[in-house]
N, C-alpha and C positions, 0 to 999 in steps of 0.2 A: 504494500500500500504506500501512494506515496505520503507527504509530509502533509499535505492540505486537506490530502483525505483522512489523514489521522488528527487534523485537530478539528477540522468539522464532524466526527461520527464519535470520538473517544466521552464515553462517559462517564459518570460517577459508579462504581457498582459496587452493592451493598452488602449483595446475598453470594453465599460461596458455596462450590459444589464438593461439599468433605468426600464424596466417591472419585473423586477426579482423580490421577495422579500429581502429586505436590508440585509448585515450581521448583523447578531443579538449577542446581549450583549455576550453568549455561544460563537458565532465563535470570538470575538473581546479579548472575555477573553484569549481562548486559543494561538492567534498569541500572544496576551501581555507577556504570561504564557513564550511561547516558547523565549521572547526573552530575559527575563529573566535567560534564563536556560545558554545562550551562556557564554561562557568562559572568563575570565576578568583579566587582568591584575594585580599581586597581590591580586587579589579578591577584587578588590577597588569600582567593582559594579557603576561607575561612569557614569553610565545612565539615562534619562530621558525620557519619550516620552510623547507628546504632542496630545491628540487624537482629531481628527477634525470632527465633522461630519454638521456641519452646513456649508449651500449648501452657502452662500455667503464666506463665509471664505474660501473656497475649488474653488471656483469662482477667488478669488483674486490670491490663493497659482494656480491656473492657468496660470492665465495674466500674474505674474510676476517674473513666471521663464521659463526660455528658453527652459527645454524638461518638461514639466509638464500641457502638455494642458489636457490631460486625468484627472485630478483631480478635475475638473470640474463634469465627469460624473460617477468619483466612486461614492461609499456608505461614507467610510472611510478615510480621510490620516490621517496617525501617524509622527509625526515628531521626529526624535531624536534627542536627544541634548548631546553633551558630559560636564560634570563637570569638569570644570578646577581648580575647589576648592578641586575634591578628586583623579584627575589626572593630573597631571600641565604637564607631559610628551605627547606634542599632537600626535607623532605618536604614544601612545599606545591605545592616547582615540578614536582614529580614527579607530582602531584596533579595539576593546574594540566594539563599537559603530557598525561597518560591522559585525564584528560575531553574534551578535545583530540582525542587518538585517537579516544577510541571513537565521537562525533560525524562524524568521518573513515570510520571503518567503517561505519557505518551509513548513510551518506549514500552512499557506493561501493554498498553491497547497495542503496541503494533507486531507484539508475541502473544497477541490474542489472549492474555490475560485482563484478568478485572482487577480494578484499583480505586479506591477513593484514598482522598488527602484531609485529612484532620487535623483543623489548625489546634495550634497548642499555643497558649494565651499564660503569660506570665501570673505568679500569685492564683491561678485557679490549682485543685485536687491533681489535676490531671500532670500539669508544670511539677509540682514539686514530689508526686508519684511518680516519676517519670527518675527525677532527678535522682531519688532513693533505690527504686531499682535497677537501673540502670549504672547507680557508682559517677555519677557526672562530678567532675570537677567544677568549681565554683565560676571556672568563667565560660563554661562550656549550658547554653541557654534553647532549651528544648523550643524548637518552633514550628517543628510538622510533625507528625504521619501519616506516611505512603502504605494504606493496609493492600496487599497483595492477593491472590490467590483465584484458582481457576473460575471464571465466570457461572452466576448458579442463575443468571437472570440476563435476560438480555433486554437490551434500551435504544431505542434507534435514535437518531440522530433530531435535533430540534434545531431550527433554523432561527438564530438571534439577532441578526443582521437589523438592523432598524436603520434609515436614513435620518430620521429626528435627530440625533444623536450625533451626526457627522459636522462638524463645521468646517467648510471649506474657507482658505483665505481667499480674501478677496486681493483683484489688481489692482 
C-alpha cells in the first residue's frame, strides 16, 4: 500500500483477535524501525520506548488508565517516553515523541496490524503507573501508547477533508 493510502484508510483499533498468531519480533522491529525514522527536533532523537509484552503488565497498563482497557487484549504496548535530559523544551519533546507515534501507527496498519495511541497526560494514574512499573528514571516523561496486536475489528476509512477549514493566502 502506498503512503497516502495508508494514512487515508489507517484507523484506531480497539478490539484484538487473542486467536491470531502474536506480532512477531519482524513486525515489532519494523513499527520500532519506523518510529525511529520520524523527524526530531534538532535531531536530538530524545526518544525512548518501553516495549511491553507481558500479559500482566498490559493487564495493569489496562486498569489504570482511563481509555486503555484494550491493552489488556493486544499482543504488544510500547510506551514512549520523552528525555528531558536531551530535550528540556516539553512542547518539542511532545512533538518529537507524536511524530514518533504516528510513524508507529502507520507502519502497524501497513503490516496489516491494528493499533491505537493513548495519550498519557502528566500527574494522571496512568503517568505515574506507568513510571513505577516501568522503573522510569526521573527525566524520562511517559507520553504515549502505541497498543499493538492482530486486528479483531475492522473500520473502513472516513473521509475528513472539509474545505471550511482551509485558508488559502491571498495575492
Amino acid at each position: 500500500m502506498d503512503v497516502l493510502e495508508a494514512i487515508r484508510t489507517r484507523r484506531s483499533i480497539r478490539k484484538f483477535d487473542r486467536d491470531a498468531a502474536p506480532v512477531d519480533a519482524g513486525e515489532l522491529r519494523s513499527i520500532l524501525d519506523a518510529g525511529f525514522a520520524a523527524p526530531s527536533a534538532h535531531n536530538l532523537q530524545p526518544r525512548h520506548y518501553y516495549v511491553v509484552r507481558n500479559r500482566e503488565k498490559r493487564e495493569t497498563i489496562a486498569r489504570i488508565g482511563r481509555y486503555t482497557k484494550m491493552a489488556a487484549e493486544a499482543d504488544v504496548c510500547i510506551v514512549i517516553t520523552g528525555d528531558t535530559e536531551k530535550q528540556s523544551r516539553m512542547e518539542l519533546l511532545i512533538m518529537d515523541c507524536s511524530a514518533s507515534i504516528q510513524n508507529m501507527l502507520l507502519a502497524a496498519h501497513g503490516l496489516g496490524l491494528g493499533a491505537v495511541w493513548c495519550g498519557v497526560f502528566a500527574g494522571t494514574s496512568l503517568a505515574s503507573g506507568l513510571e513505577t512499573m516501568l522503573g522510569l528514571p526521573p527525566h524520562q516523561v511517559p507520553l504515549g501508547i502505541v497498543v499493538v496486536g492482530r486486528p479483531g475489528e475492522t473500520r473502513g476509512p472516513v473521509d475528513r477533508f472539509d474545505p471550511a477549514f482551509i485558508h488559502m493566502e491571498e495575492d
